[in-house]
N, C-alpha and C positions, 0 to 999 in steps of 0.2 A: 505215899507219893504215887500220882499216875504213873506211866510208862507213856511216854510219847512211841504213836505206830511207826513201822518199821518206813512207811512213805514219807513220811514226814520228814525223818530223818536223812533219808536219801536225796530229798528236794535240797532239802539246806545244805546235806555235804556236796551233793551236786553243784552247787549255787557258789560257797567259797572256795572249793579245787580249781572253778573255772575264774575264779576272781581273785585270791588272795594267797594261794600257793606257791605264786614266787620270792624268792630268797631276798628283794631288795624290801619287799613290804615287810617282811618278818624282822628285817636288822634296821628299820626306819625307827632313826631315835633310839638303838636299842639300848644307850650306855645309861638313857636319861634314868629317875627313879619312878616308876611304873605306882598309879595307884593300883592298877587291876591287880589282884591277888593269883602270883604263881606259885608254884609247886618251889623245890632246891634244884638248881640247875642237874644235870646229867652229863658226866661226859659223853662226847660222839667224837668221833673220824670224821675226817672233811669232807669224806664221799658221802659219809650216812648223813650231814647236817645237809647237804643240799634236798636230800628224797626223804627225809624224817616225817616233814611237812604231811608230803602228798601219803606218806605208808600214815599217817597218823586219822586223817580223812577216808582211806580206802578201808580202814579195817571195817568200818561199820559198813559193807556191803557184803562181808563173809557170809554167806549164809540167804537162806527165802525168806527168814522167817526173824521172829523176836523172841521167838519158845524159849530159846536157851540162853540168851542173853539177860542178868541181872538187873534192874532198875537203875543202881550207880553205875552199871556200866554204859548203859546205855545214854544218861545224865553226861556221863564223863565224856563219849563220844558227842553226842551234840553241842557240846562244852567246846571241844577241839574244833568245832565245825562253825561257830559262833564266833570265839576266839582264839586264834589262830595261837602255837606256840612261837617263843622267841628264841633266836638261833644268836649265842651273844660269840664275837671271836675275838679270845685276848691272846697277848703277848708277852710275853716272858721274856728277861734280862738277855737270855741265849736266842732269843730273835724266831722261837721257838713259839705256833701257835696253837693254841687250846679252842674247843668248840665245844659250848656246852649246848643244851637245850630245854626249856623252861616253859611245861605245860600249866597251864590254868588250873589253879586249883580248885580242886572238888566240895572243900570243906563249908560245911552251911556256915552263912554268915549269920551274924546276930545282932542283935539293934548296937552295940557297940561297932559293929564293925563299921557299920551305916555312919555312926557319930568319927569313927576316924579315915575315913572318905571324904567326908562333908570339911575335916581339919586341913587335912593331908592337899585338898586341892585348894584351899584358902591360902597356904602356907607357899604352896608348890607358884602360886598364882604372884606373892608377894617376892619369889626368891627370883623365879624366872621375868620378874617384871613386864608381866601380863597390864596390857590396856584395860585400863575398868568400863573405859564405853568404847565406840565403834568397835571395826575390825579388827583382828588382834589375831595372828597364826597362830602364838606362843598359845593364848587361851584358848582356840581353838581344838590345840592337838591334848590339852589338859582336861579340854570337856571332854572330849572323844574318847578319851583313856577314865574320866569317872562313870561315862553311860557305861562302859567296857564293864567295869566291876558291877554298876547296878545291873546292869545285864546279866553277869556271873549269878549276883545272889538271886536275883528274881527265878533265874532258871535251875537254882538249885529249889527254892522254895517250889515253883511251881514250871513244869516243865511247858507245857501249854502257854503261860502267861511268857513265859523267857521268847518259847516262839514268836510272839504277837509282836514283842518289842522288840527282838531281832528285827524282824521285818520293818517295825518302823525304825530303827537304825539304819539301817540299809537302804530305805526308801530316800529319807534324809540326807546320808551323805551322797544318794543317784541326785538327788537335789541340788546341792551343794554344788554338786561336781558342774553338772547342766550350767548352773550358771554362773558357775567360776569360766566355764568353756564361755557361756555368754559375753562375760565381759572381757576375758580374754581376747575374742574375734571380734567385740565393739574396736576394744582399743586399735587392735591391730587394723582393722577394717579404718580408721580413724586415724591410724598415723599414715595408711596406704591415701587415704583423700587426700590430708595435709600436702604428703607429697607430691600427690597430683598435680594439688594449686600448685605447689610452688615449682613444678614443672614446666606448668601452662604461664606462670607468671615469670618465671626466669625467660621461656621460648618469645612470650610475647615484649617484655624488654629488650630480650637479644633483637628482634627484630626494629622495634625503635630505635634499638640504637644504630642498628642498619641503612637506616632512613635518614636520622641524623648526619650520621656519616656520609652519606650519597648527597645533603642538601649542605654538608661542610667540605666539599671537594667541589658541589657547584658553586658555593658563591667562593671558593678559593679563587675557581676559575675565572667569578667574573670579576673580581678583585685585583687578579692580573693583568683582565681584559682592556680594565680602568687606569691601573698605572700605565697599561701600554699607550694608550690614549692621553693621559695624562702628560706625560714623556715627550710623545709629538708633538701637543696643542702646548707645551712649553717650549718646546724650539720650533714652533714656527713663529710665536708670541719674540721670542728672541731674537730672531732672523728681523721680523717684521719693526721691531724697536731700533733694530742695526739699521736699515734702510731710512729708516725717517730718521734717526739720528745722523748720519750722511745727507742724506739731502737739505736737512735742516743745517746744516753745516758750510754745504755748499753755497745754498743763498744765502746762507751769513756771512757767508765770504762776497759773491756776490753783489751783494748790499753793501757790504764794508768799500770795496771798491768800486762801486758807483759813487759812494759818497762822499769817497776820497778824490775822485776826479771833478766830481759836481765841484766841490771846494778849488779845487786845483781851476779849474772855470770862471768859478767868483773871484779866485786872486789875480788871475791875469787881465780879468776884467777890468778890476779896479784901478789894475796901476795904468792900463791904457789911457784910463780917461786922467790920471793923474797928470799924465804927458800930456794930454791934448789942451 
């Protein structure tokens, strides 16, 4: 087996100390069951499980050189740099908690192992009811964790070749990430429009109805205008129907006594000439 140079190894620990060294990425999903192949957990202390991480990344900078450093050790180290250990924290009956730590294991895979990866995530896929098409986080974080393990055995087999595909893991999840951000600030940039309209369309209704209101207080106005109008040209209509009804009154009175005397004329008429 080559030895991956002592730069190489530096780039990569460099690379996950500034990315993956915090304690919220290490316990993400830690209870779930892991295809990646770990070591038996380790007891720690809760001060040594937060800095385990980073002393686990920094050892591989001991030193100038790769002289004195072993082949698996230095596998083993780029291992850790690759794949990060997991920091699990349980609880006990006494409310008492335990931290263990669970580095990646070193042991060469073998075409078995490959055959129970390929089960394990069929299995894992059907338990956690994973989407078989579109987007699916559940099978996402299931693929992530099988490249994990092929990434383990590749770079047990071939240190170099583990490299290559590190990097395009990495590459891929900067991918990933890019345009999760993407549509994350579509959406968001898209609910901030929506809002906008209905900003601009709420302000421009408030204002209609502004208007509304201004031409429903003027014809109030002239509606009152009208009854006042209204009101007067009915009592003057009234006044004016009094008068003719009086006058009409009076010449029928009148008339009534003109033609009660006209008569009273014609009677005495008559009998005059009766006498004569």
């Amino acid at each position: 087996m080559d030895v991956v140079d002592h730069s190489t190894v530096t780039v990569l620990l460099n690379m996950e100390l500034a990315s993956r060294c915090s304690e919220d990425l290490i316990k993400h999903n830690s209870n779930a069951r892991p295809i990646t192949r770990f070591n038996s957990p380790i007891p720690v202390n809760g001060s040594a499980s937060q800095k385990y991480q980073g002393e686990l990344i920094l050892k591989a900078f001991d030193g100038d050189t790769t002289d004195d450093i072993a082949p698996d050790e230095n596998v083993s180290r780029l291992l850790d740099a690759m794949i990060p250990a997991r920091i699990l924290h349980y609880t006990d009956k006494n409310g008492d908690t335990e931290t263990t730590v669970r580095r990646v294991c070193t042991k060469v895979a073998s075409r078995q192992d490959a055959i129970r990866v390929s089960n394990e995530f069929h299995e894992l896929c059907s338990i956690r009811q994973a989407r078989v098409k579109g987007i699916c986080s559940v099978k996402e974080e299931l693929v992530s964790d099988c490249f994990d393990e092929v990434l383990r055995q590749v770079t047990l087999d071939c240190p170099e070749r583990g490299h290559l595909l590190f990097r395009v893991r990495d590459e891929l999840r900067m991918t990933l990430s890019v345009y999760h951000n993407i549509y994350k600030n579509s959406i968001e940039f898209g609910a901030e429009n929506v809002a906008q309209y209905k900003s601009e369309e709420l302000m421009k209704l408030e204002r209609e109805c502004l208007t509304l209101e201004k031409e429903l207080d003027h014809i109030k106005l002239e509606k009152l205008e009208l009854e006042k109008r209204s009101s007067l040209r009915t009592q003057e209509i009234r006044s004016e129907m009094k008068s003719r009804e009086n006058a009409h009154r009076m010449e029928k009175e009148s008339l009534d006594e003109q033609i009660k005397n006209f008569q009273d004329f014609l009677g005495s008429s008559s009998l005059r000439s009766s006498f004569s």
